[in-house]
C-alpha positions in Angstrom: 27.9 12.3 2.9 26.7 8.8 3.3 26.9 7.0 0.2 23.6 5.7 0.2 21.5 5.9 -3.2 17.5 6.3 -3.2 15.1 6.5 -5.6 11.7 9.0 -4.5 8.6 7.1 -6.2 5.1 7.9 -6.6 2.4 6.0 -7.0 -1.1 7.1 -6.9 -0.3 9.6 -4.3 1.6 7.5 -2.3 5.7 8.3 -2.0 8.3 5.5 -0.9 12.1 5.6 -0.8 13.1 2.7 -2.7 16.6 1.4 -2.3 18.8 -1.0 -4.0 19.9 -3.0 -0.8 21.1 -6.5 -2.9 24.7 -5.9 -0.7 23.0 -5.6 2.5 24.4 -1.7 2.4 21.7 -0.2 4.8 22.2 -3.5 6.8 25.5 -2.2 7.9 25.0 1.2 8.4 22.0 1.3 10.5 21.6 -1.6 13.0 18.1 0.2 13.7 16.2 0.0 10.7 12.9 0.9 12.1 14.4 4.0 13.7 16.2 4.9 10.1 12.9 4.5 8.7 10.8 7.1 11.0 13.8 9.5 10.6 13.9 9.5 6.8 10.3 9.3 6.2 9.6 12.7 7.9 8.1 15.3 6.2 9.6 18.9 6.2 12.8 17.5 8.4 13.9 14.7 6.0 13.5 13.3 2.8 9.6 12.6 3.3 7.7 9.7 2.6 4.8 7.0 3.0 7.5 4.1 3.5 10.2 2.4 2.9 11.3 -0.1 0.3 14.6 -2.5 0.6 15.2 -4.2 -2.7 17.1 -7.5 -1.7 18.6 -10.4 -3.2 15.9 -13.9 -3.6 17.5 -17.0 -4.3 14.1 -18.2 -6.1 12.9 -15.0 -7.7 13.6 -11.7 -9.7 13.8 -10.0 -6.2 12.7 -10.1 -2.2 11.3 -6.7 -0.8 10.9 -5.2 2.4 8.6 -2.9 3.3 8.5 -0.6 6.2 5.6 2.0 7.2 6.7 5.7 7.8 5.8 4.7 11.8 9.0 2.4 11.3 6.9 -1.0 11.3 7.6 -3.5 8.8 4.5 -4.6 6.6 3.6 -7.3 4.8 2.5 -6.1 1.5 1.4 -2.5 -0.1 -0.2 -2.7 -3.2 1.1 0.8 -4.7 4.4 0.1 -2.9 4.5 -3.0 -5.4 4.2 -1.1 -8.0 6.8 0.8 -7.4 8.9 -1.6 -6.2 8.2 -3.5 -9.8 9.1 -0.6 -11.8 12.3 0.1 -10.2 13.5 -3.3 -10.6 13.0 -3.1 -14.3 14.9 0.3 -14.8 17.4 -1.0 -12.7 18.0 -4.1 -14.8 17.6 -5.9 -11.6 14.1 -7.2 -13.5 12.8 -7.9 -16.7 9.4 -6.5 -17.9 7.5 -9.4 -16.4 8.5 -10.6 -12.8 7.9 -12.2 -9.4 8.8 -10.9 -6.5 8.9 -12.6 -2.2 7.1 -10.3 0.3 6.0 -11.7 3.7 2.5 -11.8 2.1 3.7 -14.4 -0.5 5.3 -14.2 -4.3 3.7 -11.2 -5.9 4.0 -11.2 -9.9 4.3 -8.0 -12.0 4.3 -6.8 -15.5 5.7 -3.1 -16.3 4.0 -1.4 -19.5 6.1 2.7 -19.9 5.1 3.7 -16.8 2.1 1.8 -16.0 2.2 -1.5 -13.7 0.2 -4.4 -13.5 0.7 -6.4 -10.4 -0.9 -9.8 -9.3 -1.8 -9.6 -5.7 -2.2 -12.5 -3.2 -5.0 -14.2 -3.1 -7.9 -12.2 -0.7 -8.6 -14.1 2.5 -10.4 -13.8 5.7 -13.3 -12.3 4.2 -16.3 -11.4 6.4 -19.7 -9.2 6.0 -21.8 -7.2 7.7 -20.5 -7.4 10.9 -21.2 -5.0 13.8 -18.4 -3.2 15.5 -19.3 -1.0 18.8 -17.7 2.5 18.7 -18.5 4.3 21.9 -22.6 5.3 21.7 -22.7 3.7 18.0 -22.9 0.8 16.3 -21.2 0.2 12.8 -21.7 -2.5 10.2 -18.3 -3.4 8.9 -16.7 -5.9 6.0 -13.3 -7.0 6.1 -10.6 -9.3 4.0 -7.3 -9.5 3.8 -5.5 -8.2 0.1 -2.0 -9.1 1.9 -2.7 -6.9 4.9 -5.9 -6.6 6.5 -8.6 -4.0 5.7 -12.0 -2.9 7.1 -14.5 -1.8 4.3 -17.6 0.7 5.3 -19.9 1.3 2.4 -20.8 5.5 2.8 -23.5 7.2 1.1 -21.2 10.6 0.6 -17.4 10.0 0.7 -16.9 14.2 0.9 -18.6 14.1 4.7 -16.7 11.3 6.3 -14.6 12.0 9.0 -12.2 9.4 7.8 -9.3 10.8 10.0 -11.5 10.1 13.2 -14.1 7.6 12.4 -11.0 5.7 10.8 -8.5 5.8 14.0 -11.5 4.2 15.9 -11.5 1.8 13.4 -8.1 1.2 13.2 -7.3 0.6 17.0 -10.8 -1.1 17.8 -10.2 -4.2 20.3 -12.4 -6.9 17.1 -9.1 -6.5 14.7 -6.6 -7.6 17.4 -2.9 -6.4 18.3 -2.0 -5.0 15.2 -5.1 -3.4 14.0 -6.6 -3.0 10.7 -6.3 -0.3 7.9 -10.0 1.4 7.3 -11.6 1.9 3.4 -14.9 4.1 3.1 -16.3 3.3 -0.2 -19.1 5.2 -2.2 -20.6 3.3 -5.2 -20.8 5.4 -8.2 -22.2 2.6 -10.9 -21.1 -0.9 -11.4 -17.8 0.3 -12.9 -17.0 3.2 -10.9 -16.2 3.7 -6.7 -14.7 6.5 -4.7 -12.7 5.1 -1.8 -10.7 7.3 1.1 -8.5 4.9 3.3 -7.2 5.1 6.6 -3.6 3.4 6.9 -1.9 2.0 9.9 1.7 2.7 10.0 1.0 6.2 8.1 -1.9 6.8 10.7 -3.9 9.2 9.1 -5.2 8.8 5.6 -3.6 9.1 2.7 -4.3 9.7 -1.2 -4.5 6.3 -2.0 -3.8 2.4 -0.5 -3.5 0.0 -3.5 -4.2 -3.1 -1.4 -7.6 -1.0 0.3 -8.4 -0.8 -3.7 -8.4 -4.2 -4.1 -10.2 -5.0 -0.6 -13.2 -2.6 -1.8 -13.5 -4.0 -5.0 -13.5 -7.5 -3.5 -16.1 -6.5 -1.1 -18.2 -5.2 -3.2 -18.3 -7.6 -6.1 -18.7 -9.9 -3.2 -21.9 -8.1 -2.1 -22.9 -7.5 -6.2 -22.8 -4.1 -6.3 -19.5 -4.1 -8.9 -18.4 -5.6 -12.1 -14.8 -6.9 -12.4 -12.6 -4.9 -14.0 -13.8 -1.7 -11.2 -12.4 1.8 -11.5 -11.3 2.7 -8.3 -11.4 6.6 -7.9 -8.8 7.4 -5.0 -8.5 10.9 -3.4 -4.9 11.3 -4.8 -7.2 11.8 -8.6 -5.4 8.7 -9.9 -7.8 6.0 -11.1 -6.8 2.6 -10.4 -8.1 -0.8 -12.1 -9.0 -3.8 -10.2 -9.5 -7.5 -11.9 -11.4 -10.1 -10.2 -12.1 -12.3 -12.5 -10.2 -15.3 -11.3 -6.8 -14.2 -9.9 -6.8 -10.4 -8.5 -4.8 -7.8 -10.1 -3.9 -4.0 -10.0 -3.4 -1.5 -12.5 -2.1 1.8 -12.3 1.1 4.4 -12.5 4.4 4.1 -10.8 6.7 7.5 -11.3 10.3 7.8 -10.5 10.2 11.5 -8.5 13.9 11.8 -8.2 17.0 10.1 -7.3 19.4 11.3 -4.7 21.9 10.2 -2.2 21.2 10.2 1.9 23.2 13.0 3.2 23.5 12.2 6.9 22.0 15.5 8.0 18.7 13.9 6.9 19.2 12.1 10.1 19.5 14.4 12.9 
């Protein structure tokens, strides 16, 4: 047995492995830690997640965080990975109810409500509009910004018919976003309160039930573009609603669960 214990959290359909790593435990015991990630993160053959969270020690803050994809890559920020991150600090007495926190996007500030957390994202940068990106025999009109990592935002008439699995991996990888890509939102506008949004995430590569940061980057589109009223309702495909504020500084609201906690048994990693 390897005498390593995890937390399994949840938030809006998203699952991380959160640990504790303030001693620099996992530091020791894997010299690989992208390669620990990818094995611990698979479905069926380990424990199974989304990514990755290292709580470590800040010499300015409640906490620093690292955050790795399940594809092993490290990433600057995740907006429901935050949230889970928050709440584990406060059950964990490593954080009180309100708290900051260092990620390689900047300091990230949190409050945690029962089960609920609120959590103050970076400030939205690099935003662009309407912009055309070539895809094969098609042309696509595409928004972007940056919540902490960087998103592409498509506005969609019927969110049900998208191919987000392939339209979004041609998104993804396309040669306008650079090296390291871009995750992909589609967005339907319901009213000026309500929108439905599917994502496509790098590192995950595929889509997944919800991306808090993606969340964030449509409502900041789209109150950009006037179609929105801050705070927006963000309908995610996991069934979870999650509540952005854009008036002045941005914010997320929404669930963070505690699944289970366990200890890494080293058969996890074969």
């Amino acid at each position: 047995m390897i005498e390593l214990e995890f937390s399994k959290m949840s938030a809006s359909g998203n699952d991380f492995i959160v640990i504790d790593n303030r001693t620099g435990k996992v530091n020791e015991i894997f010299q690989d830690l992208g390669e620990f990630v990818k094995k611990i993160c698979r479905v069926h053959h380990s424990v199974g997640a989304d990514g990755v969270i290292l709580i470590e020690n800040s010499t300015e803050y409640d906490f620093r965080w690292r955050f790795f994809n399940a594809d092993g890559s490290e990433a600057e920020m995740c907006g429901n990975g935050g949230r889970c991150a928050a709440r584990f600090a406060y059950l964990n007495n490593i954080a009180k109810q309100k708290m900051a926190f260092e990620t390689v996007a900047g300091i990230i500030k949190a409050e945690v409500h029962g089960t609920k957390v609120k959590l103050q994202l970076t400030k939205p940068v690099d935003l662009k509009l309407d912009y055309s990106v070539g895809l094969d025999d098609k042309e696509l009109f595409v928004n972007s910004v940056n919540t902490g990592v960087p998103h592409a935002v498509l506005l969609v008439s019927d969110i049900d018919y998208v191919p987000v699995e392939d339209l979004g991996r041609m998104i993804r990888y396309h040669k306008i976003f650079g090296e390291k890509g871009t995750n992909v939102n589609f967005v339907e506008v319901l009213d000026k309160k309500n929108v439905k949004v599917r994502t496509y995430e790098r590192g995950v590569e595929g889509e997944t039930l919800a991306c808090g940061t993606g969340a964030v980057a449509s409502a900041v589109i789209l109150n950009e573009k006037e179609l929105v009223k801050s705070p927006v309702n963000i309908h995610t495909r996991g069934g979870e609603i999650l509540k952005i504020y854009l008036d002045g500084d941005v914010y997320l609201e929404g669930e963070a669960k505690t699944i289970y906690v366990g200890n890494l048994h080293e058969e996890a990693l074969l």
